[in-house]
Each structure stands twice: as C-alpha cells, then as structure tokens.
VEXDREN-2710 file (C-alpha; in Angstrom, 1 decimal):
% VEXDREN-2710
k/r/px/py/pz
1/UNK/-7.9/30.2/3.6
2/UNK/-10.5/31.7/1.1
3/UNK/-11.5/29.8/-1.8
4/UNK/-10.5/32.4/-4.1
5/UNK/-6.5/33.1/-1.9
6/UNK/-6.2/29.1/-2.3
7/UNK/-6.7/29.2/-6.0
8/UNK/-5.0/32.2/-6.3
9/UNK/-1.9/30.5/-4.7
10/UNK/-2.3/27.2/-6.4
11/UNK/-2.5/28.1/-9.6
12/UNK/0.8/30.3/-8.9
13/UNK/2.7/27.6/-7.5
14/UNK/1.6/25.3/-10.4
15/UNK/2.7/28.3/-13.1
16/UNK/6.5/27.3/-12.7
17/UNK/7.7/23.8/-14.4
18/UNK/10.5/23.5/-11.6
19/UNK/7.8/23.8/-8.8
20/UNK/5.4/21.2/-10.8
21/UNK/8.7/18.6/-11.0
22/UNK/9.1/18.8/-7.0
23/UNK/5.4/18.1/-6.5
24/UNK/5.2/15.0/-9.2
25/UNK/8.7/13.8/-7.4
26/UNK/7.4/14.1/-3.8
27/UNK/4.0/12.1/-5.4
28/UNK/6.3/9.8/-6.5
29/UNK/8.5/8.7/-4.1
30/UNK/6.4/9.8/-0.6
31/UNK/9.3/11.6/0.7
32/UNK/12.8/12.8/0.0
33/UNK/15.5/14.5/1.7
34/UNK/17.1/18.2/0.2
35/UNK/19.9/16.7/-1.5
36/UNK/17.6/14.1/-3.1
37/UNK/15.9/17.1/-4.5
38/UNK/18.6/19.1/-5.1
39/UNK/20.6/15.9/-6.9
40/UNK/17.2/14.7/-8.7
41/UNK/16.5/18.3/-10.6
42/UNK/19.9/19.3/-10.6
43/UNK/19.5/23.0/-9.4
44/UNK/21.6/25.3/-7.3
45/UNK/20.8/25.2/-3.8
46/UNK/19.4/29.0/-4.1
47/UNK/17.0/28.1/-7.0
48/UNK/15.9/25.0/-4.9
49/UNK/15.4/27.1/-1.7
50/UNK/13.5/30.0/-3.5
51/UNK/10.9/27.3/-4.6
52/UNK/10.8/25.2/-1.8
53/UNK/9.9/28.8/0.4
54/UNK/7.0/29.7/-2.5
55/UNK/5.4/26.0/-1.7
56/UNK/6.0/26.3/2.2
57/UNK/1.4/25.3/2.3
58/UNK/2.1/22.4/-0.3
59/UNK/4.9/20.8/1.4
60/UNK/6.5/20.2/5.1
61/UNK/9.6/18.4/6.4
62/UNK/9.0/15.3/8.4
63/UNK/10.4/14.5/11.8
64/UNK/13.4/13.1/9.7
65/UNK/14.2/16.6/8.1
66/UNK/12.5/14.9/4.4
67/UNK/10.1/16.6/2.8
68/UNK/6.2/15.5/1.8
69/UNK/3.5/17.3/0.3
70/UNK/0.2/18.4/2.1
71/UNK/-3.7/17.8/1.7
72/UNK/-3.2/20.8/-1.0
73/UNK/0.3/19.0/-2.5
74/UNK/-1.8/15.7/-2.8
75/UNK/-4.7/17.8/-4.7
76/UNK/-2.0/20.0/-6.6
77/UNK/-0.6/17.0/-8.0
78/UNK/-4.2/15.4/-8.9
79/UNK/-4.8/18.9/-10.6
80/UNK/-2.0/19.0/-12.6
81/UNK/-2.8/15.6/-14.1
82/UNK/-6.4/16.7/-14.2
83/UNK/-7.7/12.9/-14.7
84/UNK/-9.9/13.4/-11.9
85/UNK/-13.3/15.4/-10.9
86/UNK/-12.6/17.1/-6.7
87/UNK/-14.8/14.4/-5.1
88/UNK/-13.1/11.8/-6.5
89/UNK/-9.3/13.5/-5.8
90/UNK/-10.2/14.0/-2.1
91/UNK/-11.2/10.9/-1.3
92/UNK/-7.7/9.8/-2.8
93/UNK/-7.2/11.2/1.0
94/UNK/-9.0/9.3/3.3
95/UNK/-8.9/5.8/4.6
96/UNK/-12.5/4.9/3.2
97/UNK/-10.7/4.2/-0.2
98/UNK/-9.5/0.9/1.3
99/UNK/-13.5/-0.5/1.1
100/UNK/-13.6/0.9/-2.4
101/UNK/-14.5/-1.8/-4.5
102/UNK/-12.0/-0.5/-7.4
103/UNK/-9.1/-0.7/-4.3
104/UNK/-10.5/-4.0/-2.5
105/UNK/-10.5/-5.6/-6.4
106/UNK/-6.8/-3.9/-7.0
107/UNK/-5.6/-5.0/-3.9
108/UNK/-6.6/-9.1/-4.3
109/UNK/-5.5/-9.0/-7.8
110/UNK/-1.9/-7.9/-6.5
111/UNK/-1.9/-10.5/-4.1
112/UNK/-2.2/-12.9/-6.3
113/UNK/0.2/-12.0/-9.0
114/UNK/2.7/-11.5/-6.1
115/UNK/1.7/-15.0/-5.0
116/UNK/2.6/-16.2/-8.4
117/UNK/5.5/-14.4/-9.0
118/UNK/7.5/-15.9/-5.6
119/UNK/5.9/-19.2/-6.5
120/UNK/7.9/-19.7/-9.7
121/UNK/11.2/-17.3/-9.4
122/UNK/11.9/-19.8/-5.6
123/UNK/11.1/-22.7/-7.7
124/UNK/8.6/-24.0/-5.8
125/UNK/5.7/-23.7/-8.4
126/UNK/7.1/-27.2/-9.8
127/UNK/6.8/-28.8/-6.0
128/UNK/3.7/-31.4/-6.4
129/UNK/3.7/-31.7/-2.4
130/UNK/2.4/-28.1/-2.6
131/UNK/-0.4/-28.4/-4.8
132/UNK/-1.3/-31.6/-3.3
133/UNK/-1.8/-29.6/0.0
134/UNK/-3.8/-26.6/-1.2
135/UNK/-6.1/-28.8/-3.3
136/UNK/-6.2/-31.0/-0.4
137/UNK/-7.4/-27.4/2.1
138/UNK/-10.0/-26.4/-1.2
139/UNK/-11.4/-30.0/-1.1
140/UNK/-12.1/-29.6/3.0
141/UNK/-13.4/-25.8/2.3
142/UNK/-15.8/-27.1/-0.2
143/UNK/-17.1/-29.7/2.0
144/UNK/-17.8/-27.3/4.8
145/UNK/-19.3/-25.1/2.1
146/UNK/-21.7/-28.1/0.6
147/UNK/-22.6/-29.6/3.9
148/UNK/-24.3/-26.3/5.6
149/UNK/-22.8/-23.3/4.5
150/UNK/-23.8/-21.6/8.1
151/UNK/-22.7/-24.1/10.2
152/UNK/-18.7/-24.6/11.5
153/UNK/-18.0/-28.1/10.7
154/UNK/-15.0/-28.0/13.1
155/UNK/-12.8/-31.3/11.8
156/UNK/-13.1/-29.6/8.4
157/UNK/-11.3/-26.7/10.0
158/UNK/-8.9/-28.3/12.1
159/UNK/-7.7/-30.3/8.9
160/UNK/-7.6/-26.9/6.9
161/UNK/-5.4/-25.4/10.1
162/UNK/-3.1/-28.5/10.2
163/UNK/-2.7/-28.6/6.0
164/UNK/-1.5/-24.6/6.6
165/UNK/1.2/-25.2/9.5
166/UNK/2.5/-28.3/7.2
167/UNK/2.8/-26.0/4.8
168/UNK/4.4/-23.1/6.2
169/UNK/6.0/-25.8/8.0
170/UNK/7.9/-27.2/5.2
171/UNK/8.9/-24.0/2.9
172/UNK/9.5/-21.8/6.2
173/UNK/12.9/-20.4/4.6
174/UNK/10.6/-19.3/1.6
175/UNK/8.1/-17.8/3.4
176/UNK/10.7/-16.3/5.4
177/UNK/12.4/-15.0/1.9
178/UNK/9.1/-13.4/0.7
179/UNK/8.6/-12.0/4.4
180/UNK/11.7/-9.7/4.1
181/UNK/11.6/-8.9/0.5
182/UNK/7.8/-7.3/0.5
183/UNK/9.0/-5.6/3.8
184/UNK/11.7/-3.9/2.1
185/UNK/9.9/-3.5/-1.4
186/UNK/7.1/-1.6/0.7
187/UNK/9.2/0.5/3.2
188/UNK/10.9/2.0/0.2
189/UNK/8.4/2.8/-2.4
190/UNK/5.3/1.4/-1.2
191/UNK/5.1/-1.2/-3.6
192/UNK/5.2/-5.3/-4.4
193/UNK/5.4/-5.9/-7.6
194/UNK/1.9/-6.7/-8.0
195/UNK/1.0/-3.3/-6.7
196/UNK/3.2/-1.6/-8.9
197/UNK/1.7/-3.7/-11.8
198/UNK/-1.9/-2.8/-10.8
199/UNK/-0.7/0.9/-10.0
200/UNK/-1.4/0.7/-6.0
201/UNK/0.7/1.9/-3.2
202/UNK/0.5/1.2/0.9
203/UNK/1.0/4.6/2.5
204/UNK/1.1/6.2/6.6
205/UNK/-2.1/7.9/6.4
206/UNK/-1.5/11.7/5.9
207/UNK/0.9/10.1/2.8
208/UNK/4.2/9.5/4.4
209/UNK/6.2/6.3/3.7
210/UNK/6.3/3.4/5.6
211/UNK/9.3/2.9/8.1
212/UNK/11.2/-0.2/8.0
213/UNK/9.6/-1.7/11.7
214/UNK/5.8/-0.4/9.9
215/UNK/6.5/-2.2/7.0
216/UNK/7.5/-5.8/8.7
217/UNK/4.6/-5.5/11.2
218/UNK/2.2/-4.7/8.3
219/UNK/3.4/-7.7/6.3
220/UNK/3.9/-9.7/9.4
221/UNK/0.2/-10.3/9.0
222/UNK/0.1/-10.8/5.6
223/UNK/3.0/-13.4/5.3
224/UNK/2.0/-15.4/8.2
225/UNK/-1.4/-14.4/9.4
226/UNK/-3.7/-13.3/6.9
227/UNK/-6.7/-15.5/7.6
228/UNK/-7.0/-13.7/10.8
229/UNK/-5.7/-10.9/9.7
230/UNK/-8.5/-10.5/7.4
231/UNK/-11.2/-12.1/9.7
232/UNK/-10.5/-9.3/12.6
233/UNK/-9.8/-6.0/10.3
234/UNK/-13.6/-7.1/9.2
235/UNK/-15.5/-7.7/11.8
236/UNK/-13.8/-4.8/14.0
237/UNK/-12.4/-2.4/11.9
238/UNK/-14.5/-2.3/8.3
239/UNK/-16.2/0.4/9.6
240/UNK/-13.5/2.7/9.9
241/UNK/-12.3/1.8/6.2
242/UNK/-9.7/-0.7/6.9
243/UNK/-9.9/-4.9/5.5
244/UNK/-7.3/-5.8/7.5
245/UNK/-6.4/-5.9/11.0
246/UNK/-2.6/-5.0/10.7
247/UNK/-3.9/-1.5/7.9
248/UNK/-5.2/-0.6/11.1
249/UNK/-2.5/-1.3/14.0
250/UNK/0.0/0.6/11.4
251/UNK/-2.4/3.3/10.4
252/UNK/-1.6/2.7/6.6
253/UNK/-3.9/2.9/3.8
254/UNK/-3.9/1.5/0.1
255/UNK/-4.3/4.5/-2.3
256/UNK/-4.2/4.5/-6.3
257/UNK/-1.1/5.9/-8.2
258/UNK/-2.2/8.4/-11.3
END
C-alpha cells in the first residue's frame, strides 16, 4: 500500500469517534468477541458492522471468531495518542523491546512489587523462618561473590540450591496460590498487579492475548524456575530479544501500555 493510500485510509478511519473507541478498546483488552463490542459501545448491530467493514486493514478476527487490531491498529492507536515519534511506535512491535533497558528495568521492578504484595496479603511477610532463609542464601551469594567472583565455589551453590527447595518446600501451597493467580491475572488482561502498576503487559507476539495453557507454562518458569529460566533465555535466546527462556517457548513479549 502507498504511503499516501495508507494515510489517506488512516486518517479516515481515525475521523469517526465510534471507530477510534473500537481501536482504544481492542488496545485495551488484546481481543474481544462481537457482542463484547457490540455490549461495550452499545450500538446496533448495523452501526457496529458498517464500522467494523470500514477498518477490515486495522483489525482481523482470530481463530476464536474475536477480534484484534493489526501492525496498522497497533500504530493507529499510538497515533491517536500521539505520545510517540514512528521509530519509537514500531518498535512497540517487535520482540527486541524485551532487552530495552526501559522494559528490562519495568519488568524487575514488577517482579518485585508482586513479590511483596503475595508476601504480605498470605501472611507470610511476618514468618521469621523466611527471612532467616533468604538472608541465610544472600550471606552464601556474597561469599561466592568475595572469594573469586569468576570462580564457582560449588558448596556455596549446593547450600543456596538446598536453602531454595526448603523453601519452596515449606510454603508449597503458597507458591502454589501465587502460581494460579498470576496465570489467570495474565491470560486475561496480560497483567500482575505489578505490571499494571508499572503500566506493562505480556502479549502473543503479533498482540494477541495469552491462552490459559500459555499463561501457566509462561509462569511455570517464573514461579518455580526462574533462576534457570533466566540463565538459559540469556545465554541462548538474548539475541533474539527475549530474557527468559519460557518468553521464548511461548512466543510472548513484554510491551509498554500508553
């Protein structure tokens, strides 16, 4: 398509308010069904059809019959909120956003007030056994770290592995807990609440949501395998754009939310 045909067409499809609400919506929430939209912006089905046929290059229906928005949806809705210069929209689009530093920085921030958040709300914040563990791991990463930062000191590491299977061990129904609750947090909106917080999301890449079986492997290796979820999606898979090894087995990417 011509530059001048797409702008032509963009700008037209972005001239009606009805037309800009199914774009922001479909931003919003990934994907949605016809009788979300039709519920949601409470139209008549031949108003909602008429628009839905004007934005046919801006949207397409799923496998599932739901609708998401394009490459040129994604960059429509960037336009419209015009925060953005193109460069810096279209990578938005691409997997390489996950070594941004601005995402990588996002994302550990996240983690951590997630962390926090399921420490105190199952009450295990106040559990002195914890904290005598993980200060008990720090004190045997230090020691690796001051004795010969290059060199494995392995009964360091075997006392770090055991301190993480007593611990996992002993609040296996919390873990468990979290386990489910960030799987279903994420296949619905794409969001923890630390990602919502720190306005993140975990999308398929090409933008569609995460299905249910995605969203438990993905946080499979979050939950109960980061270490080496992290160590592998680094030294095998940084290169493509991807931190973790379990982005890259579920094709997903971490994008901002405008």
């Amino acid at each position: 398509m011509k530059k001048s045909k797409l702008e032509a067409l963009c700008f037209d499809v972005l001239s009606h308010e009805i037309r800009r609400e199914i774009i922001n919506l479909l931003y919003q929430r990934i994907e949605m069904s016809y009788t979300e939209l039709l519920k949601t912006l409470n139209i008549g089905d031949g108003l909602l059809n008429f628009h839905l046929k004007k934005m046919k290059d801006f949207i397409t229906k799923t496998e599932k019959g739901t609708y998401i928005l394009t490459e040129k949806g994604r960059l429509a809705y960037n336009l419209i909120r015009t925060v953005r210069s193109y460069y810096h929209i279209t990578s938005l689009l691409t997997p390489t956003t996950l070594l941004d530093k601005g995402i990588v920085f996002r994302r550990i921030i996240a983690f951590l007030v997630d962390a926090v958040i399921f420490f105190i709300f199952t009450g295990i914040f106040l559990d002195p056994q914890l904290w005598d563990m993980i200060f008990e791991a720090i004190n045997h990463l230090n020691t690796i770290i001051e004795l010969h930062p290059w060199i494995f000191h392995l009964e360091h590491l075997t006392l770090v592995g055991e301190l993480t299977f007593r611990l996992v061990g002993i609040y296996s129904h919390v873990f468990f807990a979290v386990y489910i609750f960030l799987t279903l947090l994420e296949a619905y909106k794409g969001q923890t609440p630390g990602k919502y917080l720190l306005r993140i999301r975990v999308v398929k890449i090409g933008g569609l949501r995460l299905g249910l079986i995605e969203s438990a492997i993905r946080n499979a290796g979050k939950v109960f395998l980061l270490p080496l979820d992290l160590i592998v999606g680094l030294l095998l898979f940084s290169k493509r754009g991807f931190i973790r090894f379990f982005d890259y087995y579920t094709d997903t990417v971490v994008e901002r939310v405008i």
